[in-house]
Structure formats: C-alpha cells, structure tokens
VEXNULUM-625518 format. One record per residue (C-alpha): residue number from 0; x, y, z; residue in one letter. Coordinates in pm, 1 decimal. Example, Ala and Ser with C-alpha at 12.3 -4.5 7.8 and 13.67 -1.06 7.14 Angstrom:
BEGIN
<torro pos="0" c1="1230.0" c2="-450.0" c3="780.0" code="A"/>
<torro pos="1" c1="1367.0" c2="-106.0" c3="714.0" code="S"/>
end
This chain:
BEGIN
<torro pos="0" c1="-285.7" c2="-1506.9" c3="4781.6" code="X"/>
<torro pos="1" c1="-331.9" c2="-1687.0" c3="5105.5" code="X"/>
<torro pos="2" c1="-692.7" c2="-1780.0" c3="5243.7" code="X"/>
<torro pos="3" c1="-596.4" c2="-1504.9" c3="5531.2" code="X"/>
<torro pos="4" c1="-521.1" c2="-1235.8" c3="5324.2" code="X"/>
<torro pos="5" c1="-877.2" c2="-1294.7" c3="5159.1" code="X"/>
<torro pos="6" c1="-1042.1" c2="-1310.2" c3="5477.5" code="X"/>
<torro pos="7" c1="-856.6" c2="-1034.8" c3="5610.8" code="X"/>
<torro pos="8" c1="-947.5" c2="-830.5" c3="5350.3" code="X"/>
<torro pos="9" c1="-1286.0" c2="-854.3" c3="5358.0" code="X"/>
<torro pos="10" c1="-1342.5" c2="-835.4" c3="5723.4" code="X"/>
<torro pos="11" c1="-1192.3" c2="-468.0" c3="5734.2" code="X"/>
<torro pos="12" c1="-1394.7" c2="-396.2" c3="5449.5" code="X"/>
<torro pos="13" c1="-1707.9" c2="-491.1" c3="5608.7" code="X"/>
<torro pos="14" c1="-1595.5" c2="-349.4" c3="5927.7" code="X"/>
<torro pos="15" c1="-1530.2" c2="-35.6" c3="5774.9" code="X"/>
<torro pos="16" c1="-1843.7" c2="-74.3" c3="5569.4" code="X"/>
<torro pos="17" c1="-2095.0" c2="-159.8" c3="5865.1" code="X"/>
<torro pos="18" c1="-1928.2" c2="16.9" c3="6161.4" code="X"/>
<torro pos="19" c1="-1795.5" c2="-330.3" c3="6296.0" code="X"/>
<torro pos="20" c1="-1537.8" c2="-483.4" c3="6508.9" code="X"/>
<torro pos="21" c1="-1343.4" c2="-672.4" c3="6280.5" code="X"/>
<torro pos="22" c1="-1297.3" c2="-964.0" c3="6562.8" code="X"/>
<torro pos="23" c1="-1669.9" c2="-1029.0" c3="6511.6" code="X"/>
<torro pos="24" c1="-1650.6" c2="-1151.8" c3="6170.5" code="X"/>
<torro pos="25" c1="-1517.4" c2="-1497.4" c3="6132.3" code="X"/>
<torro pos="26" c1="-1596.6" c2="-1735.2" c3="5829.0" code="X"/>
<torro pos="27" c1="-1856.9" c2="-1844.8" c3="5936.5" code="X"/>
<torro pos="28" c1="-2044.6" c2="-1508.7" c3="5981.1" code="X"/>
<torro pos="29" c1="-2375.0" c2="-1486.0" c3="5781.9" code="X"/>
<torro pos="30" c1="-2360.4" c2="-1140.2" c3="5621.4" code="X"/>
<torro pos="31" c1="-2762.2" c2="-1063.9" c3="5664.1" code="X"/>
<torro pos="32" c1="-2829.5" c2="-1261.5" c3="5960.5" code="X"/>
<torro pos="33" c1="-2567.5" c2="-1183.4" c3="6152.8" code="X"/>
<torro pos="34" c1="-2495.7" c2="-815.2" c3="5997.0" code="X"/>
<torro pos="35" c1="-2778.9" c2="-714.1" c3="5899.0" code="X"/>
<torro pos="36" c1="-2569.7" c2="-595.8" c3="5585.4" code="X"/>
<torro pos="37" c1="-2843.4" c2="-506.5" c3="5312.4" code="X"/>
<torro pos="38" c1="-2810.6" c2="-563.5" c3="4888.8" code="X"/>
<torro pos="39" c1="-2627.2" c2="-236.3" c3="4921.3" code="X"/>
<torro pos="40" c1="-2361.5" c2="-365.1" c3="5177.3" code="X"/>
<torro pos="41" c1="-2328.3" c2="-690.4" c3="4966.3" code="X"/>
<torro pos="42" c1="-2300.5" c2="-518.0" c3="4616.1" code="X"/>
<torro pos="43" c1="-2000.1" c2="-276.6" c3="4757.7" code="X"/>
<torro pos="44" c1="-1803.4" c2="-567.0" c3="4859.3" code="X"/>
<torro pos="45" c1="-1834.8" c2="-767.2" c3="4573.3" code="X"/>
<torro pos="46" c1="-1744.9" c2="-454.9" c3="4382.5" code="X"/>
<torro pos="47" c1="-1452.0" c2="-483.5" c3="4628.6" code="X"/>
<torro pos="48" c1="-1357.3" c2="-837.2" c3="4542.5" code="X"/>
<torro pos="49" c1="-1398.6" c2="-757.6" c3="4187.3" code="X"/>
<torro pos="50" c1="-1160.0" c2="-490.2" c3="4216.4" code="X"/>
<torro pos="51" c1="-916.9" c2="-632.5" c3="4437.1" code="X"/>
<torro pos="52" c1="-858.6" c2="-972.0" c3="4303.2" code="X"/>
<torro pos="53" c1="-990.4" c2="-926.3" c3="3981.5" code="X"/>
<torro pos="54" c1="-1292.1" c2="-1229.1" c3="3981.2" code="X"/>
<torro pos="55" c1="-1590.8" c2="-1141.7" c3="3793.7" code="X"/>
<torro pos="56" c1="-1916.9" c2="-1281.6" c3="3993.0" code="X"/>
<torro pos="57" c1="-2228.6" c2="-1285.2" c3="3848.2" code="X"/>
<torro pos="58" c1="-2626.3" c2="-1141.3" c3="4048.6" code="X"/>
<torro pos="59" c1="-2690.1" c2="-1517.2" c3="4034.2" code="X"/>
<torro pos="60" c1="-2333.2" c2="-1615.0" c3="4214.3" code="X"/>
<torro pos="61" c1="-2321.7" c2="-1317.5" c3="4440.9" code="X"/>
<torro pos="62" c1="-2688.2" c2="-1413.6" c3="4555.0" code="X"/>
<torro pos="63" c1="-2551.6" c2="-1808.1" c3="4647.3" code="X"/>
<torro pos="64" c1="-2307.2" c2="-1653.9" c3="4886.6" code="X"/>
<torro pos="65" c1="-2429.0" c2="-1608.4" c3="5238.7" code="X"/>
<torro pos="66" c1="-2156.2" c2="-1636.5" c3="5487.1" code="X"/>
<torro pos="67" c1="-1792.4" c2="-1453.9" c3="5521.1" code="X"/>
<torro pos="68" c1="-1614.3" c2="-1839.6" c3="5418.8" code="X"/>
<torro pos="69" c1="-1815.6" c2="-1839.0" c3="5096.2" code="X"/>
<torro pos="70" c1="-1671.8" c2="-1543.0" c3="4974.5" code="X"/>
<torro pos="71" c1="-1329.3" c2="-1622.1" c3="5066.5" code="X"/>
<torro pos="72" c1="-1411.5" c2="-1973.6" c3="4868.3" code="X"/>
<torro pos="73" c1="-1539.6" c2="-1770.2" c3="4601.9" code="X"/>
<torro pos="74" c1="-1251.4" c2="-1561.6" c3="4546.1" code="X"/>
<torro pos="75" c1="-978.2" c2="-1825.5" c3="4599.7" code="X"/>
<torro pos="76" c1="-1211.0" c2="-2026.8" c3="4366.4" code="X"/>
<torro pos="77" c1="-1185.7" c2="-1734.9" c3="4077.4" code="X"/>
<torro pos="78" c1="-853.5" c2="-1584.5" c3="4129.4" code="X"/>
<torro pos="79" c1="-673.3" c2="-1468.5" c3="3789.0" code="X"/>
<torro pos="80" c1="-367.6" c2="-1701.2" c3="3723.1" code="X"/>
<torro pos="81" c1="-84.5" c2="-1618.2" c3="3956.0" code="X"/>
<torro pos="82" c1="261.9" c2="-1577.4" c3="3817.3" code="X"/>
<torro pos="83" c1="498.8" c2="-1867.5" c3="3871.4" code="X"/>
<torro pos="84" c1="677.1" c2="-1897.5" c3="4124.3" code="X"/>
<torro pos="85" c1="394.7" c2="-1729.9" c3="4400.7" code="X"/>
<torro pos="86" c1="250.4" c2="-1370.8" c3="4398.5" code="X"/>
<torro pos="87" c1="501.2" c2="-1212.7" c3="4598.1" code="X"/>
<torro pos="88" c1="579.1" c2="-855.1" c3="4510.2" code="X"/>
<torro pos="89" c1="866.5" c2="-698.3" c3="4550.5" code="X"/>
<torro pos="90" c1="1088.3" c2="-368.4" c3="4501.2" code="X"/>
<torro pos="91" c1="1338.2" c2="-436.2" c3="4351.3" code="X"/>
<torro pos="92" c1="1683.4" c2="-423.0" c3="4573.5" code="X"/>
<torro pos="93" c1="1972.7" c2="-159.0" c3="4509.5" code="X"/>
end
C-alpha cells in the first residue's frame, strides 16, 4: 500500500462524505478547520480506515489527528503485515 493509495482513499471518502471536490483536499488539509467536518464526519472515516486497512485507532489517537497527512501517517504507521513479496493482488492467469 502506497502513501497515494492512502491518500487517495480518503480524499474520495471525505469528498463523498462532505459534498467536496476531491482536488481540495491535500495532506495538509485540516479536517475541522478547513472542512468543517464534525465528530460525526471524523468517526465515519476512521470507521473507514478501520475497515479498509484493518488499523485499530483508539478516541485518544483519532482525537491527535488533525490534518489529511496525519491520517495517511497513521494508517501507513498501523498497517497489518503485508505479505512478502508486496501487496499486489492478482487473478490468477489461464
């Protein structure tokens, strides 16, 4: 999982979630100051994140994060173990 794909990821959520234009949202977008995004708004995406990449973050460790680059930190920070060899999936060929 590339820092992009995180980002990526959680800039069409919160587009989707706040009625956005995903261009706006860069890593360095504050989610209440620049979003206005309320407790409710935070605690779907870290649900999201949760459920996505599989971290666990804590009230105390959601609270610390303020901006879009935290949470990509965050989750690269906290990701499960990734097979060896990279976390490319694949069908498998004929």
């Amino acid at each position: 999982m590339t820092r992009d794909e995180v980002l990526e990821l959680i800039r069409e959520h919160l587009a989707d979630e706040l009625q956005l234009d995903p261009a706006r949202i860069t890593e360095a977008t504050h989610f209440r100051n620049d979003l206005n995004a309320d407790s409710l708004d935070l605690y779907t995406l870290v649900q999201e994140l949760e459920d996505t990449y599989g971290v666990k973050m804590s009230d105390e460790e959601a609270a610390k994060i303020q901006t879009v680059g935290a949470a990509v930190d965050f989750v690269l920070a906290h990701l499960p173990s990734a097979p060896a060899g990279g976390a490319v999936e694949r069908e498998p060929g004929p």
